[in-house]
C-alpha positions as CSV (number, residue, x, y, z in Angstrom):
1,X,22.1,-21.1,-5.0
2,X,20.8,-19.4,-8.3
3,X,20.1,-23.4,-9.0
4,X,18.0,-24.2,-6.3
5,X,16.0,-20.6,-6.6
6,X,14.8,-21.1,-10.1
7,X,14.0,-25.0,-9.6
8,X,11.6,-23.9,-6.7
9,X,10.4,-21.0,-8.3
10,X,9.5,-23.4,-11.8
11,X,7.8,-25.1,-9.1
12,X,6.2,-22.9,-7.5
13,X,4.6,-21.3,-10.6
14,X,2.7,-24.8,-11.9
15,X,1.8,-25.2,-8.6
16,X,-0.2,-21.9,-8.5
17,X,-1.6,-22.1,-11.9
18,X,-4.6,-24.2,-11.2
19,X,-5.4,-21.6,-8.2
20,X,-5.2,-18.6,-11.0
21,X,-7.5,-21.0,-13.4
22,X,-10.3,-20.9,-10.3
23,X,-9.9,-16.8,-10.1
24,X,-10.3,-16.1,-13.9
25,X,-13.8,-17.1,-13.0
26,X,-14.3,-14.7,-9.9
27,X,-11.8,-11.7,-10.1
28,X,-11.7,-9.5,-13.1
29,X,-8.3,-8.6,-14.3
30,X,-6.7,-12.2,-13.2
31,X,-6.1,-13.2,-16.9
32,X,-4.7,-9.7,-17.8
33,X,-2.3,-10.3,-14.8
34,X,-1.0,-13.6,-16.0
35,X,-0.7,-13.0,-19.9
36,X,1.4,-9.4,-19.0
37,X,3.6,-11.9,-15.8
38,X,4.7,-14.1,-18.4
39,X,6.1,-11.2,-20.4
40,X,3.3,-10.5,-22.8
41,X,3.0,-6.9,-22.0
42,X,0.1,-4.2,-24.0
43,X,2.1,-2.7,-27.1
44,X,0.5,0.6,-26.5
45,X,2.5,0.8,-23.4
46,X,5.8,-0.4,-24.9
47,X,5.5,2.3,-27.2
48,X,5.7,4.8,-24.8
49,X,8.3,3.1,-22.8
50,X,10.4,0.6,-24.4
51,X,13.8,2.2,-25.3
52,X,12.9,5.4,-24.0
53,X,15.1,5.9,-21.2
54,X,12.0,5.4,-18.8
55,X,12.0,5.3,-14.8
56,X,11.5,2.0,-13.5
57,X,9.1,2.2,-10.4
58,X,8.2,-1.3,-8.7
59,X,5.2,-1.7,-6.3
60,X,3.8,-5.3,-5.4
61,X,0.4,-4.3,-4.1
62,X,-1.9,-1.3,-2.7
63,X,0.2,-0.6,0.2
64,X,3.4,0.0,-2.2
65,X,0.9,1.6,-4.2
66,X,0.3,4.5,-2.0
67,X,4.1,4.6,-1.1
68,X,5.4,5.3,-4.9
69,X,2.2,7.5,-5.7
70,X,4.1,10.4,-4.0
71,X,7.1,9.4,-5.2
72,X,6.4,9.2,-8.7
73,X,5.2,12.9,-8.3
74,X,7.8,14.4,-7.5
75,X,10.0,12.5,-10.1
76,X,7.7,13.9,-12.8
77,X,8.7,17.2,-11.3
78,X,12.1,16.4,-11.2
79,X,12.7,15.0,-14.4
80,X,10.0,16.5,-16.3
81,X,10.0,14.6,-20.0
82,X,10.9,11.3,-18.6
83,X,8.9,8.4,-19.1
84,X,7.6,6.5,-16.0
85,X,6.6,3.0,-15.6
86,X,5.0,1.3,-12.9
87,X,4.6,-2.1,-11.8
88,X,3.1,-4.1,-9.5
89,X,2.2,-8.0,-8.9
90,X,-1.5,-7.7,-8.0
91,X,-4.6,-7.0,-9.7
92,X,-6.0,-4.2,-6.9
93,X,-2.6,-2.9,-7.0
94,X,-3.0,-2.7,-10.1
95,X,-6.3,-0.9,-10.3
96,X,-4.9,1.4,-7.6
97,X,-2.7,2.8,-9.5
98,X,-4.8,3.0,-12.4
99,X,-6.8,5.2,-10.0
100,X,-3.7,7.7,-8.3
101,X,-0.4,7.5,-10.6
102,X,-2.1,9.2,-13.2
103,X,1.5,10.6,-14.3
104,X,2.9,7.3,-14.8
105,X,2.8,6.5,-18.6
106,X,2.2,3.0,-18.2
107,X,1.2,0.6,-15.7
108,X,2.3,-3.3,-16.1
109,X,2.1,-6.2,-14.1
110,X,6.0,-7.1,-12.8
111,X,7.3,-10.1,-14.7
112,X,7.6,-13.7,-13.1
113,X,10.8,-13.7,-11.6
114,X,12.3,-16.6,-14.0
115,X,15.7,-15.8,-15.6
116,X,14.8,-16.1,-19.0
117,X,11.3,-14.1,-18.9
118,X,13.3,-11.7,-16.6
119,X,16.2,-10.6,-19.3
120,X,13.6,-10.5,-21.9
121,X,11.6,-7.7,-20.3
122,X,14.1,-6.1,-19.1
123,X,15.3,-6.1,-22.6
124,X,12.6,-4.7,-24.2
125,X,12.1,-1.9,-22.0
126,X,15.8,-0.7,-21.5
127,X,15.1,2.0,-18.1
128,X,17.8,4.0,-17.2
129,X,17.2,3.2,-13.9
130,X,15.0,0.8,-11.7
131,X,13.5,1.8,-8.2
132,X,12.2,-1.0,-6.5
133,X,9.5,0.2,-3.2
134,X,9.6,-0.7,0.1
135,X,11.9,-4.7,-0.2
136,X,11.1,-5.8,-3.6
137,X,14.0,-8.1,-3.9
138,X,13.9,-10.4,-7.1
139,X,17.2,-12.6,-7.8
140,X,16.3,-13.1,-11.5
141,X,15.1,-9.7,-12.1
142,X,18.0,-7.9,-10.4
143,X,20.5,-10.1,-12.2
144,X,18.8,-9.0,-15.6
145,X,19.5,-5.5,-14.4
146,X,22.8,-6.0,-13.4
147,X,24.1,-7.5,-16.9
148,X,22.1,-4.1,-18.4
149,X,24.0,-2.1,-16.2
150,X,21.3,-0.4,-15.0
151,X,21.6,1.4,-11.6
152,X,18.4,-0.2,-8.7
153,X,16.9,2.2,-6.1
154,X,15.5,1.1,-3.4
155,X,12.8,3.6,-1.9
156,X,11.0,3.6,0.9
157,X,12.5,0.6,2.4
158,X,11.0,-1.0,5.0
159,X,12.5,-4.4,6.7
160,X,10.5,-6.5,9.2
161,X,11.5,-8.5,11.6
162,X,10.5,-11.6,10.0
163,X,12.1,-10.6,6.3
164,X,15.3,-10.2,8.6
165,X,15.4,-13.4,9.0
166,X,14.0,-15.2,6.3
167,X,16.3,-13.1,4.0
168,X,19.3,-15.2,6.2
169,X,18.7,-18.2,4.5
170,X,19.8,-16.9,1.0
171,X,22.8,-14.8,1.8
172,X,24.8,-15.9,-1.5
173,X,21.9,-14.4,-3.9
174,X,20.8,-11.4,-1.4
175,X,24.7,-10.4,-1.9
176,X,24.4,-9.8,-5.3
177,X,20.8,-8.5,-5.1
178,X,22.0,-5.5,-2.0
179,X,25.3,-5.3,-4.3
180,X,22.8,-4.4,-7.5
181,X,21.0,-1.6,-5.3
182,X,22.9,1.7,-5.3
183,X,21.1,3.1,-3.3
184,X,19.3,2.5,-0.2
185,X,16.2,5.1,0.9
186,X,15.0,3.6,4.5
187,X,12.2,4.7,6.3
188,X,13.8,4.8,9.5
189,X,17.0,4.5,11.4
190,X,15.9,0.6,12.2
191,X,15.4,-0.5,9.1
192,X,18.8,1.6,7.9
193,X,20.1,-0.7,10.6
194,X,18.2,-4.3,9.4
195,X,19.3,-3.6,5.9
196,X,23.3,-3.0,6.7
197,X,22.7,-6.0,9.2
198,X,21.5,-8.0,6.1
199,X,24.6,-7.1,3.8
200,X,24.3,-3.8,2.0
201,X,27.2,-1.0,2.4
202,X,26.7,1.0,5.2
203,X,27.9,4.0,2.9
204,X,24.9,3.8,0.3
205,X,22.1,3.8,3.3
206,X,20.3,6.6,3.8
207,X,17.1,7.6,5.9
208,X,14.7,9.8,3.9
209,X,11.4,9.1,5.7
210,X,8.0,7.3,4.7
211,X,6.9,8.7,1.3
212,X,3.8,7.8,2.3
213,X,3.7,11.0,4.5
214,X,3.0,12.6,1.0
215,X,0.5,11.3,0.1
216,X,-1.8,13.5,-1.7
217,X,-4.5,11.0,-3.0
218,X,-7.0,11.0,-0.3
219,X,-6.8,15.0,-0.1
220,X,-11.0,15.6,0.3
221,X,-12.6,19.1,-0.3
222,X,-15.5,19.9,1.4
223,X,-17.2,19.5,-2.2
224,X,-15.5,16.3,-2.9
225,X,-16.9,15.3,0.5
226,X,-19.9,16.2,0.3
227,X,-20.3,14.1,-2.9
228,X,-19.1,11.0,-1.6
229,X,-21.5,11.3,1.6
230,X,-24.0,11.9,-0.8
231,X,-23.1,8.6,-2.8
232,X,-23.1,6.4,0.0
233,X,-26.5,7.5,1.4
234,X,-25.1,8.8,4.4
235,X,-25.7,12.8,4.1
236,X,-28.1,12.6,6.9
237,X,-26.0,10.9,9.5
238,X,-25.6,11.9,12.6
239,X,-22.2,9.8,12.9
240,X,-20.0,7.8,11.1
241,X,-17.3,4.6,12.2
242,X,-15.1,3.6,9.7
243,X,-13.3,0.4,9.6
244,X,-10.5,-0.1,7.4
245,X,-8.5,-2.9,6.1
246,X,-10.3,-5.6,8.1
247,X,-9.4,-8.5,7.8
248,X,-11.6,-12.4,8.0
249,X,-11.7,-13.1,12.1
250,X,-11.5,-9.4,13.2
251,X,-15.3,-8.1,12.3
252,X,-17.0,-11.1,15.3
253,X,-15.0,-8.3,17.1
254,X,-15.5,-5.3,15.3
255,X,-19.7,-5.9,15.0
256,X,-20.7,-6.8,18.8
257,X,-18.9,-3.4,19.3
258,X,-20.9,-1.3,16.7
259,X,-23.6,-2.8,18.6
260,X,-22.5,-1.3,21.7
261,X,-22.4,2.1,20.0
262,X,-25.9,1.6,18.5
263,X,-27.1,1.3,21.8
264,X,-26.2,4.9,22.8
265,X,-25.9,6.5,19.0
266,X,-29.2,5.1,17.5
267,X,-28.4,6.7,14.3
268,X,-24.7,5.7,14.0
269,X,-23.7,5.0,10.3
270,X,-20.6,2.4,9.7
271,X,-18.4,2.1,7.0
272,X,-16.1,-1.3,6.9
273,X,-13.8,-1.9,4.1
274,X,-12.2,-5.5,4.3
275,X,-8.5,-5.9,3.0
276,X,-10.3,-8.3,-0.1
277,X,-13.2,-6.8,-1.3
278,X,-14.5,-10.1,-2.4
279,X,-15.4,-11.1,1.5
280,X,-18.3,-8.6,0.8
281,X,-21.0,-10.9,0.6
282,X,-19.8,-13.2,3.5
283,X,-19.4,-10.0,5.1
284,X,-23.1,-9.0,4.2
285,X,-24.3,-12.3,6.6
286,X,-22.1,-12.0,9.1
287,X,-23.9,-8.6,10.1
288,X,-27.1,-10.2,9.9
289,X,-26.3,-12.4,12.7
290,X,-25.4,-9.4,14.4
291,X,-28.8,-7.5,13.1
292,X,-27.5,-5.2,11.5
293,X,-28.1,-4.5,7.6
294,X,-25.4,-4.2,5.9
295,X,-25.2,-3.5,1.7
296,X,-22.1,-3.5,-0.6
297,X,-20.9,0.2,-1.3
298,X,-21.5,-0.9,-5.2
299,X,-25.0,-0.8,-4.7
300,X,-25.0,2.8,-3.0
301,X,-26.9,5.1,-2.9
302,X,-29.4,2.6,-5.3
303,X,-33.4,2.2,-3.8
304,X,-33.0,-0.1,-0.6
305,X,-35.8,-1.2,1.0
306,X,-34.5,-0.5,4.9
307,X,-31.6,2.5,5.3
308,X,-29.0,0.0,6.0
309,X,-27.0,0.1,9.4
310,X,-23.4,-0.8,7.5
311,X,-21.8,-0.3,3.9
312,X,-19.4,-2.7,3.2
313,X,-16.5,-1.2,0.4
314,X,-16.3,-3.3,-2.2
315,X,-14.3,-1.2,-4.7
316,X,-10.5,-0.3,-4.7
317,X,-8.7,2.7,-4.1
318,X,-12.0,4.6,-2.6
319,X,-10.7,4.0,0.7
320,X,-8.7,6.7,1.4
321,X,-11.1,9.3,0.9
322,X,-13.9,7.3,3.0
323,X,-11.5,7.6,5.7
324,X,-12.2,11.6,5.8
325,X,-15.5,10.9,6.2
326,X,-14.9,9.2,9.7
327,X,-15.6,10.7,13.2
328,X,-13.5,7.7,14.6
329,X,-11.3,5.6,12.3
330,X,-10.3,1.4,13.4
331,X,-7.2,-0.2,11.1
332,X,-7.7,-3.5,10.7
333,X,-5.1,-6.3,10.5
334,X,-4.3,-5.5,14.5
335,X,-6.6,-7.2,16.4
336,X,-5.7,-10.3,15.2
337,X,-2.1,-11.1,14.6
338,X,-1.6,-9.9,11.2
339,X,0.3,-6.6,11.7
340,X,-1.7,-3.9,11.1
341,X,-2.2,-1.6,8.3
342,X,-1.3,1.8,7.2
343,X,-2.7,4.6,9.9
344,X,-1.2,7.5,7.8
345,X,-4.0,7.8,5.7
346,X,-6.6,8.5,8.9
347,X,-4.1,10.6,10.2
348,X,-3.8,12.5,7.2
349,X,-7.8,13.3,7.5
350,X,-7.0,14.3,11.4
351,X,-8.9,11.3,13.0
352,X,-8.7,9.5,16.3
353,X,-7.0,6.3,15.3
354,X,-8.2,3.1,16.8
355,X,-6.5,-0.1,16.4
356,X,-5.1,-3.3,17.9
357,X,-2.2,-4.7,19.8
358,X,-0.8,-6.4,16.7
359,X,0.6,-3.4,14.5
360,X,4.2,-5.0,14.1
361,X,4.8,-4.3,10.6
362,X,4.0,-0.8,10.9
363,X,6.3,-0.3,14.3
364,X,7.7,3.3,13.2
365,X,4.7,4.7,12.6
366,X,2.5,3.5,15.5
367,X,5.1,4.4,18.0
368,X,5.3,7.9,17.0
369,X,1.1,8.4,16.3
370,X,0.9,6.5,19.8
371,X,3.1,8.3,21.9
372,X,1.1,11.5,21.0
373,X,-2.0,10.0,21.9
374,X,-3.0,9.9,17.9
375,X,-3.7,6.1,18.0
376,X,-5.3,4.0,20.7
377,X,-4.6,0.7,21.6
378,X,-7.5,-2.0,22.6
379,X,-7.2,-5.1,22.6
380,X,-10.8,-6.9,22.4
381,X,-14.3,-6.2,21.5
382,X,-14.8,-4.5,24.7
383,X,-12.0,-2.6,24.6
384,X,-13.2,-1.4,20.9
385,X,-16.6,0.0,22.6
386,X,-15.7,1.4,25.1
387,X,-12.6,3.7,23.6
388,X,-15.4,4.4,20.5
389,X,-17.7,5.7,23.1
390,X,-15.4,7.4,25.0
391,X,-14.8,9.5,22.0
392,X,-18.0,10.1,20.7
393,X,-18.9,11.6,23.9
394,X,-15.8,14.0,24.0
395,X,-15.6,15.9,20.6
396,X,-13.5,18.5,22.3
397,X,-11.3,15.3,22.6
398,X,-12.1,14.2,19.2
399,X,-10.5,17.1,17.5
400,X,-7.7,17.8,19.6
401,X,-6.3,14.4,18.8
402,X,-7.4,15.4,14.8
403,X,-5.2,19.0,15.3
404,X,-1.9,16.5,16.5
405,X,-2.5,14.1,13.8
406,X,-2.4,16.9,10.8
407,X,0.4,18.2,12.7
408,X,2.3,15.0,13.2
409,X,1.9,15.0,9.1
410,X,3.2,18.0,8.5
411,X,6.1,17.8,10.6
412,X,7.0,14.1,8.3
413,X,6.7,15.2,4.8
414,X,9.7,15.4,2.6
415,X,10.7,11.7,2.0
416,X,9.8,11.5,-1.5
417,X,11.4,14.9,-2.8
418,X,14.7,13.7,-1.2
419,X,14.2,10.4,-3.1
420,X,13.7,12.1,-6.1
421,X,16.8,14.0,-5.8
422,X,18.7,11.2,-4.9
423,X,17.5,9.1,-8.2
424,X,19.1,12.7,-10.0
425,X,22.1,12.1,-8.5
426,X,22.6,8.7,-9.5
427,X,21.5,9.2,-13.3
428,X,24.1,12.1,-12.8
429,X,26.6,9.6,-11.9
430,X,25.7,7.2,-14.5
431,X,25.8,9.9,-17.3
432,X,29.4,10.7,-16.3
433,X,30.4,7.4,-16.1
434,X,29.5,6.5,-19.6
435,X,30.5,9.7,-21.2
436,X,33.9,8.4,-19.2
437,X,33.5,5.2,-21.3
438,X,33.3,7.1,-24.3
């Protein structure tokens, strides 16, 4: 089975190549991502790492990003001294953690997983221990850790429905890889009960929470808010609509209802930040068939010539901040059948919470926002108006559901500390075991 991985995975990597030769040219940081994937990682970083009994923290992209951000936190706390290394597999992950893990002592791009390229990372950086966020799952890489005897985390872990069963179809490797992982720190009794369904011992799952209840990134001050108002142009609205995480096929919904708005708030101010910030400029024209101006947030608060209607984010990790600055909050990704996004970050401002019908990968946490009337549900353009409107009409309404949010919050935090404390008790472990040895 190993066999047939690493032939597809060969293959898959030439096939990609040409695709990564076409984004050198229009997203920075693509050539820094390949050189460090095929092992080639900064020696300034190694120095701090390599051999240095470091904490192995593994996050693909943004949303694993804001997961481990908390996590890593209270590690540093737990383990004060320790070095830290984060990774992830894409460049705005990357910049978002350049942006909030400023503990971490290095930040690398996570190696192709080829068997080779895999043992020869993991040899140079030796961690005692490797926490891989939310279902990282990497055959070669696992196996590398295994033959270092190295004990794997896994943290906030989250299984979907559709991981369930594509994960079926490799049972002989995803053995060894849930036999690697000491550990298991699910978000929820479900996915405690996908992953035990999938193979791993019942007797190393555990249910710590979503770290991502932590989060402390997006905290906003009322100076810190002010700035950031200030720096978009928008210190003078009278209200603001943010929508997050959109994604291509979802704003021909998300515009005719900002009309609607418009047509009742003359001087409403929206924010939309699209899941790829390079959609900006077809994002720019889309709006203009909608009349409204719309200017990238890059070019804020710059001389315009008209106040424009709509800023369109086109920077990384900014995002949750912007959300404080929201009298209503959409998360994209849910009108059309993507999934959704993450709504914690709203929530953590105290905002209504608008979204679509399609929030499947985020099940846990839109069934408990919903069922305290957090998050609304619509389900088309017209729905979208008319709940905005609703809202904006009732700010009595607006802030009750803002005081359940915070409190909602509140009530969830603790799943990284308890992470933390379990990563202390495996090094514990593994200390004994190899004084044992000795």
């Amino acid at each position: 089975m190993y066999f047939i991985y690493n032939i597809l995975a060969v293959i898959l990597v030439i096939l990609v190549l040409p695709v990564f030769a076409v984004r050198f040219v229009r997203e920075k940081g693509i050539a820094e991502r390949v050189k460090q994937s095929f092992g080639d990682l900064p020696a300034e970083t190694l120095v701090k790492i390599a051999g240095k009994e470091a904490i192995w923290v593994h996050a693909a992209s943004v949303g694993e990003i804001v997961a481990a951000s908390p996590i890593v936190k209270e590690i540093r706390q737990e383990l004060p001294g320790t070095p830290i290394v984060v990774s992830v597999v894409t460049v705005s992950g990357y910049a978002m953690a350049k942006r909030i893990i400023p503990e971490a002592d290095g930040i690398i791009f996570f190696p192709l997983d080829l068997p080779v390229l895999s043992y020869s990372v993991v040899a140079r950086i030796r961690p005692q221990a490797f926490l891989m966020v939310e279902t990282e799952l990497w055959p070669n890489f696992l196996k590398a850790i295994r033959k270092f005897n190295i004990p794997a985390m896994m943290v906030n872990g989250r299984i979907s429905d559709k991981s369930v069963n594509r994960y079926i179809y490799f049972r002989r490797i995803l053995s060894d890889m849930l036999d690697t992982v000491v550990t298991f720190c699910m978000q929820s009794n479900i996915d405690a009960q996908y992953i035990t369904r999938l193979g791993a011992d019942p007797a190393r799952v555990v249910v710590t929470g979503n770290t991502k209840f932590d989060q402390s990134y997006t905290e906003l001050s009322l100076e810190d808010k002010n700035q950031l108002l200030s720096s978009l142009g928008l210190s003078s609205a009278d209200q603001i609509l943010v929508a997050g995480s959109t994604h291509r096929g979802e704003e021909e919904l998300l515009f005719p209802a900002f009309n609607e708005v418009r047509a009742q708030f003359s001087h409403t101010q929206f924010i939309v930040a699209p899941r790829e910030p390079l959609r900006a400029g077809e994002l720019i024209e889309l709006a203009a068939k909608f009349n409204l101006v719309a200017v990238r947030r890059t070019s804020m608060p710059g001389k315009l010539a008209k106040k424009p209607d709509m800023i369109i984010v086109d920077t990384i990790g900014e995002l949750g901040k912007i959300y404080g600055l929201g009298d209503i909050v959409y998360v994209g990704g849910s009108l059309i059948p993507h999934g959704g996004h993450n709504i914690l970050e709203p929530a953590a401002h105290g905002k209504p919470i608008l979204v679509g019908p399609h929030m499947f990968n985020f099940k846990e946490s839109y069934a408990l926002f919903s069922e305290r009337g957090v998050c609304l549900t619509v389900h088309d353009s017209a729905g979208l108006a008319e709940a905005m409107l609703k809202l904006l009409h009732n700010p009595a309404q607006r802030q009750a559901i803002g005081q359940e949010a915070l409190m909602i919050i509140n009530e969830n935090r603790g799943a990284s500390h308890k992470s933390a404390l379990y990563l202390k008790e495996i090094l514990q472990r593994q200390k004994a075991l190899v004084n044992r040895q000795q």
